[in-house]
C-alpha positions as CSV (number, residue, x, y, z in Angstrom):
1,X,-29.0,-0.4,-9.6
2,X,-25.7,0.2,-9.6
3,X,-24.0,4.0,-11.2
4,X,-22.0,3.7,-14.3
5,X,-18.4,4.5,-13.4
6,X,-18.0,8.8,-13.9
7,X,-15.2,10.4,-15.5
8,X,-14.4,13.3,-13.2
9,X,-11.0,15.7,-12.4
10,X,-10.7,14.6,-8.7
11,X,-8.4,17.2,-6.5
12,X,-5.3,14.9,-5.7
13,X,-5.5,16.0,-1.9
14,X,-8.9,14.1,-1.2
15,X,-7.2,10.5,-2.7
16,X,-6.6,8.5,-0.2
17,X,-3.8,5.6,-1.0
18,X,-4.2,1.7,0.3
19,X,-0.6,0.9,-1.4
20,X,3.0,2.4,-1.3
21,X,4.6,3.3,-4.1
22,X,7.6,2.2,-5.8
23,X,10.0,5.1,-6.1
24,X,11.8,4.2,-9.6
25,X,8.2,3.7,-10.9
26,X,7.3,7.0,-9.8
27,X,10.1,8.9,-11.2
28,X,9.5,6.9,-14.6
29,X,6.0,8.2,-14.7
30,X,7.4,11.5,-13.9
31,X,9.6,11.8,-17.2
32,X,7.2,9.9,-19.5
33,X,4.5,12.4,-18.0
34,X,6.7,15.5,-18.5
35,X,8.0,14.3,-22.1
36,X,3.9,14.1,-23.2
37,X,2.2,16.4,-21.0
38,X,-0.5,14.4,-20.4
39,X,-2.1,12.0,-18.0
40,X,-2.6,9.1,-20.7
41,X,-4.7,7.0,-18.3
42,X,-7.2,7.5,-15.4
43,X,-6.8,6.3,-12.4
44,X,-9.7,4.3,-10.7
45,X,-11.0,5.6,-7.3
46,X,-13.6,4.6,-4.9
47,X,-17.1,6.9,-5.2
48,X,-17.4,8.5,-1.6
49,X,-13.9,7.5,0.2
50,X,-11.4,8.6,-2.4
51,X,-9.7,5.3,-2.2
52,X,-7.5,5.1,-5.1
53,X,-7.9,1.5,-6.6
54,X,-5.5,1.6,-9.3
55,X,-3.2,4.1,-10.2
56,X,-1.1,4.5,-7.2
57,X,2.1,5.5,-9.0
58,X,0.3,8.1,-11.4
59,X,-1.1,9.9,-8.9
60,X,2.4,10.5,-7.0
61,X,4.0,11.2,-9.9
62,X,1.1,14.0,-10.7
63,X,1.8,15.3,-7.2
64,X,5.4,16.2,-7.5
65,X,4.7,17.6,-11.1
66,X,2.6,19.9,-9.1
67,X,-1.2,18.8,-10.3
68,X,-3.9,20.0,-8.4
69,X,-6.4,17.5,-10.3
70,X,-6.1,13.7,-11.1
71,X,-8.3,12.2,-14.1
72,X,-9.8,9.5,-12.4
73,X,-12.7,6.8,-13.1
74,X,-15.3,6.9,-10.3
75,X,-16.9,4.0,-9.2
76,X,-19.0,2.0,-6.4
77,X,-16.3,-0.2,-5.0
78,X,-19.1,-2.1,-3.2
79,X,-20.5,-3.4,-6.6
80,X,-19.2,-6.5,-8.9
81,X,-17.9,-4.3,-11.8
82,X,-15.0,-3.9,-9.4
83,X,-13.0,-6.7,-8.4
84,X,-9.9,-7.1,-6.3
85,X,-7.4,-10.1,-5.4
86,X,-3.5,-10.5,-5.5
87,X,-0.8,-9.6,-7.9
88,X,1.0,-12.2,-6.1
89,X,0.0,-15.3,-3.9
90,X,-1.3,-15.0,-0.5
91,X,-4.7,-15.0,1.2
92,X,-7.6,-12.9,-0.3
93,X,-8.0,-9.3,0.6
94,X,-11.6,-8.0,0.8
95,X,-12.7,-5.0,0.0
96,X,-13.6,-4.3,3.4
97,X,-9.6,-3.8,4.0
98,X,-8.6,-2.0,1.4
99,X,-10.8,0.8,2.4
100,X,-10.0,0.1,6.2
101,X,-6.0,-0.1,5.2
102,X,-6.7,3.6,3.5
103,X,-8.4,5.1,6.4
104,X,-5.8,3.6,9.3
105,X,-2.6,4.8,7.0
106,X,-1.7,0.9,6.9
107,X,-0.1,1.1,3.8
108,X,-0.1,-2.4,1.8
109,X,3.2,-3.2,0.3
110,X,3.4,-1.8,-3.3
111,X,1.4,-3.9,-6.0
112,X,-0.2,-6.1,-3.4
113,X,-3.9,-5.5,-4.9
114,X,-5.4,-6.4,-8.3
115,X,-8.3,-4.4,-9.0
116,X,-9.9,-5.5,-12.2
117,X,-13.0,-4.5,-13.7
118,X,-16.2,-6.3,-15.4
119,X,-16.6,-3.7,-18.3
120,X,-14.3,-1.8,-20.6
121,X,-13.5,1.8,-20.1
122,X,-13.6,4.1,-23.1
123,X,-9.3,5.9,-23.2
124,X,-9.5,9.2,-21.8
125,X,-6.2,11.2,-21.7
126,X,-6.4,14.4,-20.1
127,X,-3.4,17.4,-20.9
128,X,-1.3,18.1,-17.6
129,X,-2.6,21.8,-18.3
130,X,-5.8,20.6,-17.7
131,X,-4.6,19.3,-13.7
132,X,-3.0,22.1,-12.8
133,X,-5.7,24.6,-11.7
């Protein structure tokens, strides 16, 4: 059986990134994150690897506001809850090279992955204060 996806505060230097970010997005983040003082959504990582799946562009923008931490979702990227495809059209991408992509460095462009998920998540913002130790 499959593990529910976990709520956890995930140190930002284990995440490991499949995508590059989009610098505009990152300093937009940056403000809106500094205006609230709060993470407003988790990211979604791969249990074991650290892959981040979605939330490329948060977790930056955490990094240069100094956060140690990263609310994240935690799940098995090997079971169906997850699914990934394209944001625009081209061949599939397995999971298989996202997580080989974030191991090599290989950087896909930014917003080439979709990850989508089966089930809803419960919101869950967490206050910058909260990342920072």
């Amino acid at each position: 059986m499959t593990p529910p996806p976990e709520f956890a505060l995930v140190p930002l230097e284990r995440l490991r990134f499949h995508e590059e970010t989009e610098a505009s997005k990152v300093r937009e983040l940056v403000r809106q994150m500094e205006r609230t003082a709060v993470q407003s959504d988790p990211i979604w990582v791969a249990r074991g690897s650290y892959v981040i799946l979605n939330g490329h562009h948060r977790a930056e923008a955490l990094r240069r506001l100094g956060a140690k931490k990263v609310a994240a979702w935690l799940f098995d990227y090997a079971s169906d809850v997850v699914q990934v495809d394209r944001w625009r059209p081209g061949p599939p991408i397995a999971k298989d090279e996202v997580l080989r992509r974030a191991a090599e460095g290989r950087l896909f462009p930014p917003k080439t992955t979709r990850h989508r998920l089966t089930i809803e998540l419960p919101l869950h913002a967490v206050a910058l204060r909260e990342l920072e130790t």
